[in-house]
C-alpha positions as a LaTeX table, in Angstrom:
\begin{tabular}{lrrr}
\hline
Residue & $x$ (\AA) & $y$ (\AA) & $z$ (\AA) \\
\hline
Unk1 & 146.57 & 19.40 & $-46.35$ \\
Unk2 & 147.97 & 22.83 & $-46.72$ \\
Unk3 & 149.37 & 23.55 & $-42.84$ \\
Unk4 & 150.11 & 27.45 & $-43.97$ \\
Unk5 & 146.28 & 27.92 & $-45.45$ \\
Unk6 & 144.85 & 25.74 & $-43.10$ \\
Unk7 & 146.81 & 26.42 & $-39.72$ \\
Unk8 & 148.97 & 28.45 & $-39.73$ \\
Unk9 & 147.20 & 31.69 & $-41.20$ \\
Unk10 & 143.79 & 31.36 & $-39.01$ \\
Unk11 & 146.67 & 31.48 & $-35.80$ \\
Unk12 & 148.39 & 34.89 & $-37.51$ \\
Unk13 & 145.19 & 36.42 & $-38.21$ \\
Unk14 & 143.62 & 35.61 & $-34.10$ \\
Unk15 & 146.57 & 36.50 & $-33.12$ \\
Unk16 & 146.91 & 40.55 & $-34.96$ \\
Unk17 & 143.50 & 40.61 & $-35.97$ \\
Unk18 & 141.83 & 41.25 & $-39.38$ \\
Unk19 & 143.71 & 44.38 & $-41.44$ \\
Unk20 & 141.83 & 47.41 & $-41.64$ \\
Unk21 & 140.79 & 49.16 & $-44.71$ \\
Unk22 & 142.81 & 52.48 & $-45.43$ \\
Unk23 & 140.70 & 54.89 & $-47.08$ \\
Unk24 & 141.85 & 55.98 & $-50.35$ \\
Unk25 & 142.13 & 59.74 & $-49.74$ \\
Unk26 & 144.05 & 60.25 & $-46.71$ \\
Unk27 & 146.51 & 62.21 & $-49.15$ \\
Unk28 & 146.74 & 64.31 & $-51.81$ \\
Unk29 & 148.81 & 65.32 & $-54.81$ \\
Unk30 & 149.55 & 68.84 & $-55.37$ \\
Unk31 & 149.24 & 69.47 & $-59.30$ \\
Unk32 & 152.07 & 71.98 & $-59.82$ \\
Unk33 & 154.57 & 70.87 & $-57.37$ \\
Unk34 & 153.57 & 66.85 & $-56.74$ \\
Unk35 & 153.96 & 66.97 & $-53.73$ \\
Unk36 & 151.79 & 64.96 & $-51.16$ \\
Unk37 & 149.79 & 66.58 & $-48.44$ \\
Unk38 & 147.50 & 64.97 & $-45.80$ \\
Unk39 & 144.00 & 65.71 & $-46.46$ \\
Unk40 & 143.06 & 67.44 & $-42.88$ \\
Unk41 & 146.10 & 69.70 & $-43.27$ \\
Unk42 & 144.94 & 70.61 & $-46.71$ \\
Unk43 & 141.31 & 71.39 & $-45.83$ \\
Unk44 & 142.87 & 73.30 & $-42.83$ \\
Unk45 & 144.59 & 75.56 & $-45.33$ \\
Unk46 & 141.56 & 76.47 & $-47.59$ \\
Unk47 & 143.37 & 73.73 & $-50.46$ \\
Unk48 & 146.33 & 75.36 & $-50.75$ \\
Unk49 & 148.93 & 73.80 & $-51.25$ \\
Unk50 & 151.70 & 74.23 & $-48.06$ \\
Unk51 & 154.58 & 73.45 & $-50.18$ \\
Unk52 & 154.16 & 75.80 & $-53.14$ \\
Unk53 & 150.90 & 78.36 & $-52.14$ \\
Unk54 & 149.14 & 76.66 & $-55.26$ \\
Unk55 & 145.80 & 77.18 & $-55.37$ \\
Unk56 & 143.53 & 74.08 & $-55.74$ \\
Unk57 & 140.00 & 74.11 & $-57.18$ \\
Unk58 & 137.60 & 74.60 & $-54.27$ \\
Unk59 & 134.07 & 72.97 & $-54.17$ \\
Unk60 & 131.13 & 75.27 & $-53.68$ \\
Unk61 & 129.89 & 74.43 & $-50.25$ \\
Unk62 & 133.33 & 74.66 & $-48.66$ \\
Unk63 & 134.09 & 78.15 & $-50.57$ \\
Unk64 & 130.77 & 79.35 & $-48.89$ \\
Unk65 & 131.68 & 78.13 & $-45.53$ \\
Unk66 & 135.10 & 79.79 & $-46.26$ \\
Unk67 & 133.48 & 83.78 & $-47.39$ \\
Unk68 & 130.47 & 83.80 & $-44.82$ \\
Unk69 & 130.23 & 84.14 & $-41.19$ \\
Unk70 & 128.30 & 81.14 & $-39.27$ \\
Unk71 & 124.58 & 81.47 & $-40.09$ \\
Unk72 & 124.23 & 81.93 & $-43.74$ \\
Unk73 & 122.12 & 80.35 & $-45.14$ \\
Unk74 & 121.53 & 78.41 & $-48.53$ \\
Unk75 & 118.78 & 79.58 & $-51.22$ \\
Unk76 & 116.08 & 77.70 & $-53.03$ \\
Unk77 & 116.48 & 78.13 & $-56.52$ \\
Unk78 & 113.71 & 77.80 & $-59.50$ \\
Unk79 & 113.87 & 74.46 & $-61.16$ \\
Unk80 & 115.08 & 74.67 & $-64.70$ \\
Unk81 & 113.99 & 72.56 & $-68.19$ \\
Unk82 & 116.37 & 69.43 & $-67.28$ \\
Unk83 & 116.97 & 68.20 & $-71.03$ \\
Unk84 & 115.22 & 70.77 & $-72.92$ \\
Unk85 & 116.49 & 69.36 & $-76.36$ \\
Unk86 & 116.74 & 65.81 & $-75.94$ \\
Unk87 & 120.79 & 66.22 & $-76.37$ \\
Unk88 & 122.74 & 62.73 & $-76.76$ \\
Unk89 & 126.09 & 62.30 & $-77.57$ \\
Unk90 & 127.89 & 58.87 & $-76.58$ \\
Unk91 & 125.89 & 59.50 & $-73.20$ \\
Unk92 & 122.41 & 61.12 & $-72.92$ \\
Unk93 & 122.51 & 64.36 & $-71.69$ \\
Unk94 & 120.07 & 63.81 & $-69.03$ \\
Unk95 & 122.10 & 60.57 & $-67.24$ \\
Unk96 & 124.95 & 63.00 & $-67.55$ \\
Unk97 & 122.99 & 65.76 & $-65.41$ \\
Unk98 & 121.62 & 62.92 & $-63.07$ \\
Unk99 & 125.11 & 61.56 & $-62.28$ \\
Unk100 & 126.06 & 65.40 & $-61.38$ \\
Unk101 & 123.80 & 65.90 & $-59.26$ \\
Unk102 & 124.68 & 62.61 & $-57.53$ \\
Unk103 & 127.82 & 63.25 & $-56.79$ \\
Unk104 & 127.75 & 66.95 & $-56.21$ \\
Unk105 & 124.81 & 67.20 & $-54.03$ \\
Unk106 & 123.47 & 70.00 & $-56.26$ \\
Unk107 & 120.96 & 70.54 & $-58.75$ \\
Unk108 & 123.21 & 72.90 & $-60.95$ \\
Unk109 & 126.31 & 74.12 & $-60.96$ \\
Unk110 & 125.70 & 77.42 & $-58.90$ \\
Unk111 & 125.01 & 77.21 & $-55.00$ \\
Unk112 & 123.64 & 80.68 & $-53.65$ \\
Unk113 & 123.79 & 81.90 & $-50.33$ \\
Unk114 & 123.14 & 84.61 & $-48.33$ \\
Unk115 & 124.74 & 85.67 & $-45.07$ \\
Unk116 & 127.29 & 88.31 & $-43.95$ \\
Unk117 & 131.19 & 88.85 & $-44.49$ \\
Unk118 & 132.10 & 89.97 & $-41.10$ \\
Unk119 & 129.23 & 91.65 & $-40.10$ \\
Unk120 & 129.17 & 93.27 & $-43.21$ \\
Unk121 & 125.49 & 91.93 & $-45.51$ \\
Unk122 & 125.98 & 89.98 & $-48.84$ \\
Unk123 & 124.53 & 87.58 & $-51.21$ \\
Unk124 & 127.05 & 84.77 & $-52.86$ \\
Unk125 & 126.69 & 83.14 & $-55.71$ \\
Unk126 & 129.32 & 80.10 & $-56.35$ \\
Unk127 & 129.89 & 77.95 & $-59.30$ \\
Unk128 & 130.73 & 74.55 & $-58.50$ \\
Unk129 & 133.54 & 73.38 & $-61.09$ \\
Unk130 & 132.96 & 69.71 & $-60.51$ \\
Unk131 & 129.37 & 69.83 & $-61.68$ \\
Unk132 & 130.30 & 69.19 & $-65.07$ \\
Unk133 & 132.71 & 71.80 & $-65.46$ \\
Unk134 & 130.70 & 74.65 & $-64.03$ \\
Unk135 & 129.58 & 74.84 & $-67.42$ \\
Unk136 & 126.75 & 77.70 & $-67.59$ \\
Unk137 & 123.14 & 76.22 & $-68.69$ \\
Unk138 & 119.59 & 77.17 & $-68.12$ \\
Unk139 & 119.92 & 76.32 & $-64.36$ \\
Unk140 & 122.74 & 78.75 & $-64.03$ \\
Unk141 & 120.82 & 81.37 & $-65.69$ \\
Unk142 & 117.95 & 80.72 & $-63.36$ \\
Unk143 & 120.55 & 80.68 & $-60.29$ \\
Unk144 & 122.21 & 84.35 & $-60.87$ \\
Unk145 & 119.13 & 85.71 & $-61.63$ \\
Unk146 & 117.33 & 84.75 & $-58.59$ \\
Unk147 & 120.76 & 85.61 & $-56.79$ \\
Unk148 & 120.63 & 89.30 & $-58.31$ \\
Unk149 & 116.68 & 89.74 & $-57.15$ \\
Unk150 & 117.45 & 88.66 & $-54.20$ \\
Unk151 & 120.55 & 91.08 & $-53.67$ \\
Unk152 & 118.34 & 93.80 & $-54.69$ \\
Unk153 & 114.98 & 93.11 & $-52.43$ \\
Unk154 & 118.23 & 92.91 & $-49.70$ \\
Unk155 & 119.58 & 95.67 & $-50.77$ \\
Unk156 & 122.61 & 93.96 & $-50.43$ \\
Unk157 & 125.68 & 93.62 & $-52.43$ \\
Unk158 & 126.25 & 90.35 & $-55.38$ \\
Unk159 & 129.58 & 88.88 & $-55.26$ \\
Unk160 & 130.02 & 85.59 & $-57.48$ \\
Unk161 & 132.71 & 83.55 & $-57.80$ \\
Unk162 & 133.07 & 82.41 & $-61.11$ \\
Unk163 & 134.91 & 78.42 & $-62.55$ \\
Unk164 & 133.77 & 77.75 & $-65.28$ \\
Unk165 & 134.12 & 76.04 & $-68.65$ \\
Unk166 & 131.93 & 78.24 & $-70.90$ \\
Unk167 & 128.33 & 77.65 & $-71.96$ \\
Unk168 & 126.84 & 73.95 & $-72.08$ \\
Unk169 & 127.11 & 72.47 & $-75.05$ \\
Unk170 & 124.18 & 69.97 & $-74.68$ \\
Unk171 & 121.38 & 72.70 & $-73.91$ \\
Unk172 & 123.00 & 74.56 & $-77.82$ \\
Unk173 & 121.24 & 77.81 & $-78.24$ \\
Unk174 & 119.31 & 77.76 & $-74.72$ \\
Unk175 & 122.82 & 77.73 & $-73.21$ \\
Unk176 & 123.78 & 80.84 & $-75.34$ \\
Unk177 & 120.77 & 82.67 & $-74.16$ \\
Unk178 & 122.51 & 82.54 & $-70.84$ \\
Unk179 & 125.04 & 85.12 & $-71.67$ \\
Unk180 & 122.51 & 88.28 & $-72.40$ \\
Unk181 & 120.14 & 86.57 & $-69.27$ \\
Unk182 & 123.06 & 87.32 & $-66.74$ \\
Unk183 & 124.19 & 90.60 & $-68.34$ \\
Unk184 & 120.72 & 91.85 & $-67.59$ \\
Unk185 & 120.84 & 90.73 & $-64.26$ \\
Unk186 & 123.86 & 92.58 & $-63.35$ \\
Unk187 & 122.13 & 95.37 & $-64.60$ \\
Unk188 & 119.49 & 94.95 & $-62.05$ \\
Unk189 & 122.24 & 94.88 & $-59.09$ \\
Unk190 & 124.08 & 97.94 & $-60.52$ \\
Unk191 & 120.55 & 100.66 & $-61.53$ \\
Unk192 & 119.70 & 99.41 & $-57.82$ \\
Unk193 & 123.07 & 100.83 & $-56.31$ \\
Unk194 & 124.51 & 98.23 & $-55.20$ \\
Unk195 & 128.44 & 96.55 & $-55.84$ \\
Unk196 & 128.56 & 93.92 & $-58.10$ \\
Unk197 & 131.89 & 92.04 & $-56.98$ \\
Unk198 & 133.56 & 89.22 & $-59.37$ \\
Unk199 & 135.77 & 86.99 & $-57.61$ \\
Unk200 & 137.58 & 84.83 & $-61.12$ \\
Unk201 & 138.64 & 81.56 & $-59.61$ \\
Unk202 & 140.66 & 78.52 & $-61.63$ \\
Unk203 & 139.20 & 78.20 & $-64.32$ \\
Unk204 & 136.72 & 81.21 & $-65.63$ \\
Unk205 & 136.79 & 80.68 & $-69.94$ \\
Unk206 & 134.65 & 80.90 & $-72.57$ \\
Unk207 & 130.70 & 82.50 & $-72.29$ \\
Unk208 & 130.96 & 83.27 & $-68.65$ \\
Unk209 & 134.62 & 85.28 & $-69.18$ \\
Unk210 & 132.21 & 86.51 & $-72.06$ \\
Unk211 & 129.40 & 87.57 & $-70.31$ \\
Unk212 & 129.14 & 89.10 & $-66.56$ \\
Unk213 & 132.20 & 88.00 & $-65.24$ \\
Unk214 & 133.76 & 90.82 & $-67.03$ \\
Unk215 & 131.28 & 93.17 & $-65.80$ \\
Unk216 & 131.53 & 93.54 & $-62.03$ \\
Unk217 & 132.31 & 96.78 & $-60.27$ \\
Unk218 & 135.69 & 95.27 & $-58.69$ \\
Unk219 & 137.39 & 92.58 & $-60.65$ \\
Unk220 & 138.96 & 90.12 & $-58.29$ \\
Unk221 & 140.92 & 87.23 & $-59.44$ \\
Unk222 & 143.07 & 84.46 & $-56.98$ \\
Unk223 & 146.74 & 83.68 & $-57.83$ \\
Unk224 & 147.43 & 82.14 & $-61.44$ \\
Unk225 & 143.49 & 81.57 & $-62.09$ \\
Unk226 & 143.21 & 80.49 & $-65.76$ \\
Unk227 & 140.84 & 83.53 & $-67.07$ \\
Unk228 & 139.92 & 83.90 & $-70.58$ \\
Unk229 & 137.93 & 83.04 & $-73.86$ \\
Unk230 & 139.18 & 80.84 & $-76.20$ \\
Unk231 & 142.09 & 78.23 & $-75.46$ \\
Unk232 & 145.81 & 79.25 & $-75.73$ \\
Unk233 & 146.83 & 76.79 & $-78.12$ \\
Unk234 & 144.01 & 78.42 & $-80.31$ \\
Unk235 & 144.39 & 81.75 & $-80.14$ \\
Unk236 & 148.06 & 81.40 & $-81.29$ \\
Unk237 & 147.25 & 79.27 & $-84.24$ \\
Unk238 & 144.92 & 81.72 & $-85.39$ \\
Unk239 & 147.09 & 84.79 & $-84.83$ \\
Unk240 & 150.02 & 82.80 & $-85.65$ \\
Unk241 & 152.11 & 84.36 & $-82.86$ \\
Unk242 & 153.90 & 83.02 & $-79.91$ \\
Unk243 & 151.75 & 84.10 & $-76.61$ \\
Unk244 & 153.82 & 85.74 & $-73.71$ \\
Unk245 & 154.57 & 84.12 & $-70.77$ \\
Unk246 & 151.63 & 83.66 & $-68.53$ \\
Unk247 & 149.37 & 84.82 & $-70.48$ \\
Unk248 & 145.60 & 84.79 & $-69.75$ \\
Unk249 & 146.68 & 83.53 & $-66.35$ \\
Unk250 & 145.55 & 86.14 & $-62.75$ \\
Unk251 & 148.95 & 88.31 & $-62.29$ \\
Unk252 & 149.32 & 88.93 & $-66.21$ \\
Unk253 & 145.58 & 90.32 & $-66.48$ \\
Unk254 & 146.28 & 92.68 & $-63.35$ \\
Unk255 & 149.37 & 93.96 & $-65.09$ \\
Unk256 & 147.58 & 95.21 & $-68.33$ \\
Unk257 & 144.56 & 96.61 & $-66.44$ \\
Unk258 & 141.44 & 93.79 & $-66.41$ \\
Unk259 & 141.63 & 93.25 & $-63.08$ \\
Unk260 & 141.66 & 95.47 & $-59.76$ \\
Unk261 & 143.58 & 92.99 & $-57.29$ \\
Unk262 & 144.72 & 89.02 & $-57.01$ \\
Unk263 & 144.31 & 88.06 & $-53.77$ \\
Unk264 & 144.76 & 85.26 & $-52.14$ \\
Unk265 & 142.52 & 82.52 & $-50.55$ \\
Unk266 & 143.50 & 83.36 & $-47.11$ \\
Unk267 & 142.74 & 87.11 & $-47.25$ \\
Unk268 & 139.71 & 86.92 & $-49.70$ \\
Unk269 & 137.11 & 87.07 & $-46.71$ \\
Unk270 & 139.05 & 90.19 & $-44.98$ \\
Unk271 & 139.25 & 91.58 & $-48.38$ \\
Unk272 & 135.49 & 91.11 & $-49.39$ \\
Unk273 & 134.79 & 93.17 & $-46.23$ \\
Unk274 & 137.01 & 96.43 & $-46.87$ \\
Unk275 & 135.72 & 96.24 & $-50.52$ \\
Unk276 & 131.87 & 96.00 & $-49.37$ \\
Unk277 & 132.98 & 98.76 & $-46.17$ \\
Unk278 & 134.46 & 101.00 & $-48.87$ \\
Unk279 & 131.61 & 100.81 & $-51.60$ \\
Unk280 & 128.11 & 100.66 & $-49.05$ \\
Unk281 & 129.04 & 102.57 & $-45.55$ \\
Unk282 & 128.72 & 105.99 & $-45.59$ \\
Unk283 & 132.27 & 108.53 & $-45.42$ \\
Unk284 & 132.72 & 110.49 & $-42.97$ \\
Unk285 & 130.43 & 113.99 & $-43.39$ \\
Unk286 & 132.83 & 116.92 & $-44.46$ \\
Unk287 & 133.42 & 119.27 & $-41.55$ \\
Unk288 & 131.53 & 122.80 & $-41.50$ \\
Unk289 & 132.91 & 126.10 & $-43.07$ \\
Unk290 & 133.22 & 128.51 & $-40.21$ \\
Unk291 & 131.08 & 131.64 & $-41.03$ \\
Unk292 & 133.97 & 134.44 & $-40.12$ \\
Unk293 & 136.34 & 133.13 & $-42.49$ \\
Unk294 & 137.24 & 136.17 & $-44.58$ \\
Unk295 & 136.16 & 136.64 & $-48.09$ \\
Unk296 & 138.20 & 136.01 & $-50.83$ \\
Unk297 & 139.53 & 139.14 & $-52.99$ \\
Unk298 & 138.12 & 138.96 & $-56.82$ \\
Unk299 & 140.28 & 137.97 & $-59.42$ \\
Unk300 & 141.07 & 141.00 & $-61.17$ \\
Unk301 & 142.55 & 141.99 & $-57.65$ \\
Unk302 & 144.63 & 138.97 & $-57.55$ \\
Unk303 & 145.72 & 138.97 & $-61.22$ \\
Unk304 & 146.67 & 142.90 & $-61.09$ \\
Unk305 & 148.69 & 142.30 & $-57.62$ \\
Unk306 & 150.26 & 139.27 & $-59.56$ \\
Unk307 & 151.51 & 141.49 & $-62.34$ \\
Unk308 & 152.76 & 144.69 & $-60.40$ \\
Unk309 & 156.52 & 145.63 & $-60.35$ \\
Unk310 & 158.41 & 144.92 & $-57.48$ \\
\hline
\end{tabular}
């Protein structure tokens, strides 16, 4: 008999009790400094990181909750064609989409919204970069448009805050078709009079950057967001040229003129607000021109006093 299995380890275990499971994501790992950072203080500050300001990538739901006053309130969207080609690669395309969904809690990879920014009335549209990549298919297409309709029968500003990957690959052409979809529906916003705010979050490439996240009325961008087309690595093997330092990241746009401000996380609500007070409520009226002013002498008077001898 084995005294240690048999008696001596039922006695240890009555006597401190059975060890309890620690969950698995107490902490977390900042990717640019590695440091680690307990996950309540991280939610706390908006996933940023409070060793080095980095900004993490932000789920959908929680970047709503973070832009909107209590209240707002989450739209319907239009179901899309879920496999409309049949793709497979080593996966079907359709498991692939049912697994996102799964473990995002969304059908696509935009959540729309519409509430108000401190006080102030607005419809958000939000890619979610963990629904496989934020990568922009049919249901995307279906998600901006219904969020740019909606901003119009509102008649309330569109702000969208773009992380994406580029088009999906496994809807080919149909995916493609996304690009001139959503141009048109910024159009829609913009002939109604209305802002149409970008907000380019970590990372915005390839047909989104392409499309109408280059077209909004204020181009907003938070600090070091990856924003661009095609891949570094690429670009400088086909112009055969060593890229500057930073290059398609947030602060090197702003210096050569794409965007209008980086801002970041913390002040993005405050800053939605002054942008949306500045663009939609009306400026003070100009002040009346008293009627006894005198008049003003014509300009051959003032040109031939101008010109006379002292």
């Amino acid at each position: 008999m084995n005294w240690i299995s048999d008696w001596a380890l039922p006695k240890v275990k009555a006597l401190f009790g059975q060890p309890r499971e620690v969950p698995d994501n107490l902490w977390h790992k900042c990717p640019a400094c590695e440091q680690m950072i307990f996950h309540r203080d991280l939610e706390r500050n908006l996933l940023v990181c409070t060793h080095c300001n980095h900004h993490m990538r932000m789920p959908a739901a929680s970047r709503v909750k973070a832009t909107l006053d209590e209240g707002w309130s989450r739209i319907e969207l239009p179901k899309a064609p879920a496999d409309p080609l049949r793709f497979r690669d080593q996966r079907k395309y359709a498991d692939r989409l049912k697994e996102a969904q799964q473990k995002s809690g969304m059908d696509d990879a935009v959540l729309v919204a519409q509430g108000n920014i401190l006080g102030r009335k607005a419809v958000v549209a939000v890619f979610e970069f963990g629904f496989m990549a934020g990568s922009m298919g049919a249901g995307v297409g279906e998600a901006l448009v219904t969020a740019a309709k909606l901003a119009v029968l509102q008649d309330s500003p569109l702000i969208v805050f773009t992380a994406s990957g580029g088009a999906r690959m496994q809807e080919g052409a149909i995916s493609l078709m996304q690009m001139p979809r959503t141009v048109i529906a910024t159009r829609m916003v913009k002939e109604a009079g209305l802002p149409f705010i970008v907000v380019l979050c970590d990372p915005t490439t390839g047909g989104v950057t392409a499309s109408f996240a280059m077209l909004g009325d204020i181009q907003i961008a938070e600090p070091n967001a990856l924003i661009g087309f095609a891949g570094a690595r690429v670009i400088e093997q086909t112009v055969r040229e060593k890229l500057p330092e930073g290059f398609q990241r947030a602060e090197y746009l702003l210096e050569h003129g794409i965007l209008d401000m980086v801002v970041k996380r913390h002040d993005m609500r405050a800053t939605l607000a002054q942008v949306i007070s500045l663009l939609r409520e009306p400026t003070l009226p100009a002040e009346p021109v008293p009627e006894d002013l005198p008049a003003l002498p014509p300009p051959e008077t003032v040109e031939a006093e101008a010109v006379k001898p002292a």
